[in-house]
VMD Tcl script that draws the C-alpha trace (Angstrom):
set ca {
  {18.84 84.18 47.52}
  {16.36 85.33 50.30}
  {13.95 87.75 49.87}
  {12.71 90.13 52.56}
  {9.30 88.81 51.85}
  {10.37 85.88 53.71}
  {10.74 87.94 57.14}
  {7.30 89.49 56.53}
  {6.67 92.89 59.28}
  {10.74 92.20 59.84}
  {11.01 94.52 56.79}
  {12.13 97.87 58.36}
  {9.11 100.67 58.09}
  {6.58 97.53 57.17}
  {4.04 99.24 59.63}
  {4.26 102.87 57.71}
  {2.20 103.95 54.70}
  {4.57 103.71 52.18}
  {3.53 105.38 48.55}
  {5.03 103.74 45.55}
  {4.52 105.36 41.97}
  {4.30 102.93 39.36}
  {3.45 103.76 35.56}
  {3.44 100.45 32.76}
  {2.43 101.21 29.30}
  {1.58 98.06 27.82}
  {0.00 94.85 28.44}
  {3.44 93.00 29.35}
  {3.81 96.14 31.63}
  {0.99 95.30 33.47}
  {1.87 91.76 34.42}
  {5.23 93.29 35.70}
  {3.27 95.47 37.52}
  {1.01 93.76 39.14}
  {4.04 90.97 40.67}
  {5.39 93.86 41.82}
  {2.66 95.20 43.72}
  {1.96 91.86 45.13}
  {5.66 91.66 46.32}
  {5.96 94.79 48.13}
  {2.79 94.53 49.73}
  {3.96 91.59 51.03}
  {6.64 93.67 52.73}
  {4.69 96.99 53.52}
  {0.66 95.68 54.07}
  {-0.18 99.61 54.16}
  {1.15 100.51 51.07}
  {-0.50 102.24 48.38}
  {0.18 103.02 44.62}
  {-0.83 105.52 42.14}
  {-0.13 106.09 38.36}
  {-1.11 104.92 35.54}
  {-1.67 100.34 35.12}
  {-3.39 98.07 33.59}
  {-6.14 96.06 35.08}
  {-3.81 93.51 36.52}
  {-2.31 96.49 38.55}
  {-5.91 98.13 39.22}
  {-7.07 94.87 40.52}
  {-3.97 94.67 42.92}
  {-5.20 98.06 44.42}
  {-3.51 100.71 42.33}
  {-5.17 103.89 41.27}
  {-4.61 104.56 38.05}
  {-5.15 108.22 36.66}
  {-4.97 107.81 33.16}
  {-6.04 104.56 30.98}
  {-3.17 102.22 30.02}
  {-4.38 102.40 26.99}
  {-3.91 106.40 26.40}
  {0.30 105.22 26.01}
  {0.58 102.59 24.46}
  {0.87 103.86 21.43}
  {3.30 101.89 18.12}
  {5.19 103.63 15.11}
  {6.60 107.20 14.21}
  {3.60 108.64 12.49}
  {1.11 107.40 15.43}
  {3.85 109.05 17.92}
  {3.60 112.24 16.12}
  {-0.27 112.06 16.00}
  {-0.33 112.01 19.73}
  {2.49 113.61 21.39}
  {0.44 116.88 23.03}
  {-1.83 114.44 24.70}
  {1.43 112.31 25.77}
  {3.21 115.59 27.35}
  {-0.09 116.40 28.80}
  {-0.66 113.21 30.85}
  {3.30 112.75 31.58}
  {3.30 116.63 32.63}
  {0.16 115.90 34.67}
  {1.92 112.86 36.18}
  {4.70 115.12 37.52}
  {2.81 117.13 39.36}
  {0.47 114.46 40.64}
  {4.15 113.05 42.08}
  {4.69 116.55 43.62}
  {1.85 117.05 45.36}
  {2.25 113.09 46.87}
  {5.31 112.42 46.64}
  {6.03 108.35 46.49}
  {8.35 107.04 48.71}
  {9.68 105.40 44.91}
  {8.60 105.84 41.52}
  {8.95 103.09 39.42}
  {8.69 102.91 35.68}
  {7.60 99.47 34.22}
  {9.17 98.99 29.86}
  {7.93 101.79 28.03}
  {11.07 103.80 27.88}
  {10.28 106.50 25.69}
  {7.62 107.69 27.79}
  {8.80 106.54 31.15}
  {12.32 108.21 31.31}
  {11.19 111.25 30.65}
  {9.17 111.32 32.89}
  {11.70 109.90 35.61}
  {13.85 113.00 34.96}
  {11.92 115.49 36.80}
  {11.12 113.08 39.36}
  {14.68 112.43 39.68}
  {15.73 115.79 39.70}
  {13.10 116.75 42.33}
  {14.49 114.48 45.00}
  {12.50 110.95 44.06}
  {14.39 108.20 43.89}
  {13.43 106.46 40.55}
  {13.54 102.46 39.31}
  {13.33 101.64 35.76}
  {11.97 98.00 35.27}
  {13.09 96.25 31.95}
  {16.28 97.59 30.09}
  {15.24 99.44 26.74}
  {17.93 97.75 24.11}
  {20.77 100.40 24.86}
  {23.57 97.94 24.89}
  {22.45 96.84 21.61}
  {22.25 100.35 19.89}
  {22.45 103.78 20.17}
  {24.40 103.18 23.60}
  {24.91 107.30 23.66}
  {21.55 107.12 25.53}
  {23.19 105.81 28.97}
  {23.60 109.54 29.36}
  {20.07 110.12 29.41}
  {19.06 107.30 31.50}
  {21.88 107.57 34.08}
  {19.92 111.73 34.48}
  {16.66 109.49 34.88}
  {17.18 106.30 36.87}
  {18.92 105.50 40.14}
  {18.52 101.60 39.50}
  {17.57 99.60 37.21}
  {16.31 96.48 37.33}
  {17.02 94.08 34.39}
  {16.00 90.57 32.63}
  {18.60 89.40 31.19}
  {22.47 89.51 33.38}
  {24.55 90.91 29.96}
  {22.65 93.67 30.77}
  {23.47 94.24 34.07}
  {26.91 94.07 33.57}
  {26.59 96.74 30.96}
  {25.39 99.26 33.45}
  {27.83 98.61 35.58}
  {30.39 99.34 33.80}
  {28.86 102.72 32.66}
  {28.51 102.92 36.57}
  {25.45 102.98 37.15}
  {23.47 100.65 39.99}
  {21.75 97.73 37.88}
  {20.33 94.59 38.98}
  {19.42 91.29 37.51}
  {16.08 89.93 38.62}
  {15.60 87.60 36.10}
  {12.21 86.86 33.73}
  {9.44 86.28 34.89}
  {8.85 83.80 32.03}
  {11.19 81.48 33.35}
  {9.99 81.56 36.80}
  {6.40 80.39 34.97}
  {7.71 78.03 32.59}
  {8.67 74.31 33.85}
  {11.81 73.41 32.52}
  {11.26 70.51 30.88}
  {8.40 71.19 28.16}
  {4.83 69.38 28.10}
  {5.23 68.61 24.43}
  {2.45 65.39 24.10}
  {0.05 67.41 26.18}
  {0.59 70.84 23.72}
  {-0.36 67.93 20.66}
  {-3.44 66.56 22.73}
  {-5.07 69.83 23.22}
  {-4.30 71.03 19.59}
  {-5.21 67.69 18.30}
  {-2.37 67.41 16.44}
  {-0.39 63.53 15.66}
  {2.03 62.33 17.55}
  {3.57 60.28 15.31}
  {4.69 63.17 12.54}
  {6.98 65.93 12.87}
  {5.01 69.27 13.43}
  {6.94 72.47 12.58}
  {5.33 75.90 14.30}
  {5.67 78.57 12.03}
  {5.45 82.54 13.83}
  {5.81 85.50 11.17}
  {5.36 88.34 13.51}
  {2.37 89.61 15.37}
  {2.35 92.81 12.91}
  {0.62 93.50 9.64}
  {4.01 94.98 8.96}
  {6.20 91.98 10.00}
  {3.66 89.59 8.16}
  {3.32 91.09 5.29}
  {7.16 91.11 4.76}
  {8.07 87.92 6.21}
  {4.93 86.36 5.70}
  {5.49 84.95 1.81}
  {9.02 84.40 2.34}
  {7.82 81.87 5.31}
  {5.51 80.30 3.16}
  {7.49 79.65 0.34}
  {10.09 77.18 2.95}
  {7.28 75.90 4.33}
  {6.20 74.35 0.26}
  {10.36 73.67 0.37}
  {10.51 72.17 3.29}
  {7.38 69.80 2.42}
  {8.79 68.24 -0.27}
  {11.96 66.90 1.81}
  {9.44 65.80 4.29}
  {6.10 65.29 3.27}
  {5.26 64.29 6.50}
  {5.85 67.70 8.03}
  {2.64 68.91 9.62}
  {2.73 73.13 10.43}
  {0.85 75.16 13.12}
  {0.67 78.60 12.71}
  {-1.07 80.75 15.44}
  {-2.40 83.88 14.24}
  {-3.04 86.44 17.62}
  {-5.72 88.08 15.90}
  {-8.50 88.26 13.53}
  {-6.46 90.37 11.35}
  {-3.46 88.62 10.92}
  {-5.40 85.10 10.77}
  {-7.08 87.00 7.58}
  {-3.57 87.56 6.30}
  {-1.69 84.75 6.70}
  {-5.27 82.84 5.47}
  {-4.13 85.23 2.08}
  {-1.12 83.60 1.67}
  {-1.81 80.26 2.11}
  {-4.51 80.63 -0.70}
  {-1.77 82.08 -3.10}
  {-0.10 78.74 -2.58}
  {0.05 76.09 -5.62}
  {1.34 73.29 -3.32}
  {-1.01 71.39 -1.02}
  {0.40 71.29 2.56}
  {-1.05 70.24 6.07}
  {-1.53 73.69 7.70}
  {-3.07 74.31 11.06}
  {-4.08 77.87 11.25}
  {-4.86 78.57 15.07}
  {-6.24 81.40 16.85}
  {-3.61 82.73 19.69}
  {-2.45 79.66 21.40}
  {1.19 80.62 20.37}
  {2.75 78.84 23.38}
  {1.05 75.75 23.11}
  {1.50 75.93 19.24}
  {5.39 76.29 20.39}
  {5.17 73.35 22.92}
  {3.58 71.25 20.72}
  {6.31 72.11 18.16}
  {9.63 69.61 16.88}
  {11.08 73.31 15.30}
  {10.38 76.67 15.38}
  {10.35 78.60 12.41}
  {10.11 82.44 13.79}
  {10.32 86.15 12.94}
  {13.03 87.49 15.29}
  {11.69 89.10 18.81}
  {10.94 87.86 22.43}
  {8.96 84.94 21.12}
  {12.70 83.44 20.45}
  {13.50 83.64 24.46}
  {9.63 81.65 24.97}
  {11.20 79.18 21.77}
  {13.96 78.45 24.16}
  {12.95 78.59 27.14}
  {10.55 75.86 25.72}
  {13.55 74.15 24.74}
  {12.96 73.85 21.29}
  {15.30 74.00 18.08}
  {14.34 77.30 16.20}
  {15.81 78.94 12.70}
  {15.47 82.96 13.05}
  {14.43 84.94 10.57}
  {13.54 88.88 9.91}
  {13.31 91.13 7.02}
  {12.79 95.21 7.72}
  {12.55 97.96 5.30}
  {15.46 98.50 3.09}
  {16.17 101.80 4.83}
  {14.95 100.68 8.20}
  {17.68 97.87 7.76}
  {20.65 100.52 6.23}
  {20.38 102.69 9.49}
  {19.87 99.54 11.81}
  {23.00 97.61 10.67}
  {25.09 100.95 11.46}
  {23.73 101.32 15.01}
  {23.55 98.22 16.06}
  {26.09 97.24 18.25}
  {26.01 93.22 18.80}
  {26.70 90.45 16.71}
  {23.26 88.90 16.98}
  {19.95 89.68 17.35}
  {18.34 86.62 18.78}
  {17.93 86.37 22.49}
  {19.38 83.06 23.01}
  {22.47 83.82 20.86}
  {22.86 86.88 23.26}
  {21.97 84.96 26.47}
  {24.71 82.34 25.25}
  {27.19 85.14 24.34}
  {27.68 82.47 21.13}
  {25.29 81.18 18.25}
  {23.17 78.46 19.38}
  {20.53 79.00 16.62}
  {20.65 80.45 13.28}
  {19.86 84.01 12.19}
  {19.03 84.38 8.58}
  {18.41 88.34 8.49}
  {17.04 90.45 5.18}
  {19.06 88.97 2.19}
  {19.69 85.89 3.59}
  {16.07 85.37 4.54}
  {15.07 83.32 1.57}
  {13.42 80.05 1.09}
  {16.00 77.59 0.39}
  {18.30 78.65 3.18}
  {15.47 78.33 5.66}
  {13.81 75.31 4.21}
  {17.62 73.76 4.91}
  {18.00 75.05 7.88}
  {14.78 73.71 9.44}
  {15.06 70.64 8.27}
  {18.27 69.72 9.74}
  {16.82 70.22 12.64}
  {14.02 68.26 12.57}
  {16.81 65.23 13.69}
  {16.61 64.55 17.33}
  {20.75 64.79 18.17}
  {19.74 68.69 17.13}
  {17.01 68.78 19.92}
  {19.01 66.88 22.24}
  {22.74 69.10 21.63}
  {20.35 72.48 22.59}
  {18.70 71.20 25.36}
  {21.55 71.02 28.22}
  {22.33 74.64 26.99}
  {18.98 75.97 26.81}
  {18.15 74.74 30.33}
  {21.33 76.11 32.06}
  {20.37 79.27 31.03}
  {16.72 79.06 31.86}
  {17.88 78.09 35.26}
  {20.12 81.44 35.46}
  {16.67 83.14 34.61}
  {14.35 81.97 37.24}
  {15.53 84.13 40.31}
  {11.55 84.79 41.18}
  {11.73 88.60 39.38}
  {9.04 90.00 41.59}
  {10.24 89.32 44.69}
  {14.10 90.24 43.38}
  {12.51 93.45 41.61}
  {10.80 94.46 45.55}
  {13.94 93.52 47.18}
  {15.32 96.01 44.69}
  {12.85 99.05 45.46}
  {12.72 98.09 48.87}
  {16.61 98.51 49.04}
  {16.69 102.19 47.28}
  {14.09 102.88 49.34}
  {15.56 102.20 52.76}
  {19.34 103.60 51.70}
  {17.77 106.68 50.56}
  {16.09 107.20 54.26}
  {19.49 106.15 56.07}
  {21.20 109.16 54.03}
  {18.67 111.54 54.07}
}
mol new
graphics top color blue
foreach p $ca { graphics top sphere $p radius 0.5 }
foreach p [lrange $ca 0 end-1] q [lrange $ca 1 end] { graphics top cylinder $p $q radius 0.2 }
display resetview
């Protein structure tokens, strides 16, 4: 599909001083953010951007009037803890975008905060883009209401997505992830083992239990428990397990030491991907590092435990049949989900180990690579094509 960066000044208005408002929450925000800036000023050179970004965005030439930092805040009791100073900066926001108006306002992820503030905007006459889906076809779909008040397109990852909005009506567009326009499709496995100096000769098992104290601390013994299970049907079995932070490397370290068996564990800091790469099977805590797992085309077993209560009101809203992105991205179960009860030791330690044969690798590759090929559409340049689209049918009617 060709982009309108390809025609460079052909892009109509490419000489005018467009304004784009852009607001990204997080850190994954951020990288979304700063693609996109790099995309449209491809297409308008005299464009500028204001909001709030990260310092990928700030780099690319945004000014940002709050820190990232200031929203990107996790769990209930933290939300409580700051909501005046969150109304404060998204009320300031609004009438930032009043006084200069953008031509667009986009909001990058961070839906609670973001489609809130899109409302106003909306309703004052701005058109407004919403990059990255929150989970709505997967529960509590009552909030397409709400978001078709808030959002005049939206700009997706994943195409089951898109063809949700659309047939709540509303204007949706797939632009793909940008993780599979970065990843190759066929995985550098030997060069993931050389630079974590791990054999080539055994099997090596990567072993993810969340990024969260939370997650860990749940997951985390239930993990290491099939990873003794597992070693004793393969003694050979050598596991990675990348902890992203100082804290969680403490944890896991914890566990391991609770242990009676003796196992070959390499406990890395960060390196996830490579850890992944380097990897014959995934053993993971549900999440996006499952669409990274197959993107990397690598057999994983799924697993997830929440709160008991957590869990009781989950199961009733949820709306889909699986919680793993490549069972959703398949519309079928290509790898196994073993959820709260059904999380336990034996049942993983099985499951991993059957695939640990290479006909398992080799029956998930085709699959895995079709749909990492539907993926790569270049998301930046599809997201600006987006904007750029709104933009200009917006002018024409107005």
């Amino acid at each position: 599909m060709a982009s309108s960066a390809e025609h460079g000044s052909s892009t109509p208005g490419a000489d005018r001083e467009f304004h784009f408002g852009l607001v990204a929450g997080e850190a994954s925000g951020d990288i979304l953010g700063a693609g996109l800036i790099r995309a449209l000023k491809k297409r308008y050179p005299k464009a500028r951007f204001s909001g709030i970004g990260g310092p990928l965005m700030i780099a690319e030439g945004m000014h940002s009037l709050f820190p990232m930092e200031r929203l990107s805040v996790m769990g209930l009791v933290e939300v409580l803890g700051r909501l005046r100073e969150l109304f404060g900066i998204r009320n300031a926001l609004v009438r930032h975008f009043e006084r200069d108006r953008p031509d667009v306002f986009i909001g990058i992820d961070a839906p609670d905060f973001n489609l809130r503030l899109e409302r106003p905007l909306k309703a004052r006459g701005i058109p407004t883009v919403h990059y990255v889906s929150p989970s709505v076809w997967a529960w509590r779909q009552g909030r397409i209401k709400t978001i078709r008040k808030s959002v005049d397109t939206m700009l997706t990852l994943f195409p089951f997505e898109t063809a949700f909005y659309e047939r709540h009506g509303m204007q949706a567009r797939c632009v793909g992830h940008p993780l599979a326009d970065e990843l190759p499709l066929t995985p550098r496995t030997q060069a993931a083992r050389e630079r974590l100096g791990l054999p080539d000769d055994r099997p090596v098992i990567t072993v993810m239990p969340g990024s969260r104290g939370g997650e860990v601390s749940r997951i985390g013994p239930v993990f290491c428990e099939t990873m003794v299970r597992i070693a004793t049907q393969r003694p050979d079995v050598v596991f990675v397990i990348p902890a992203v932070n100082a804290q969680r490397r403490a944890q896991i370290e914890a566990l391991l030491e609770s242990l009676s068996a003796s196992l070959d564990v390499r406990l890395i800091d960060g390196q996830s991907r490579t850890a992944m790469e380097a990897s014959d099977v995934i053993l993971l805590a549900s999440g996006t590092a499952t669409l990274e797992a197959m993107l990397l085309k690598k057999p994983m077993v799924v697993a997830y435990r929440l709160a008991v209560i957590t869990y009781w009101i989950m199961k009733r809203l949820i709306k889909v049949p699986w919680v793993s992105l490549p069972n959703l991205l398949a519309g079928r179960e290509l790898v196994p989900e073993l959820i709260q009860k059904a999380a336990v030791p034996d049942r993983l330690a099985s499951a991993v180990v059957a695939r640990l044969r290479p006909e398992a690798a080799d029956a998930l590759r085709e699959t895995f690579t079709e749909i990492h090929r539907q993926l790569r559409r270049d998301a930046s340049e599809q997201a600006a094509d987006a904007v750029s689209e709104l933009m200009q049918a917006r002018r024409a009617h107005d």
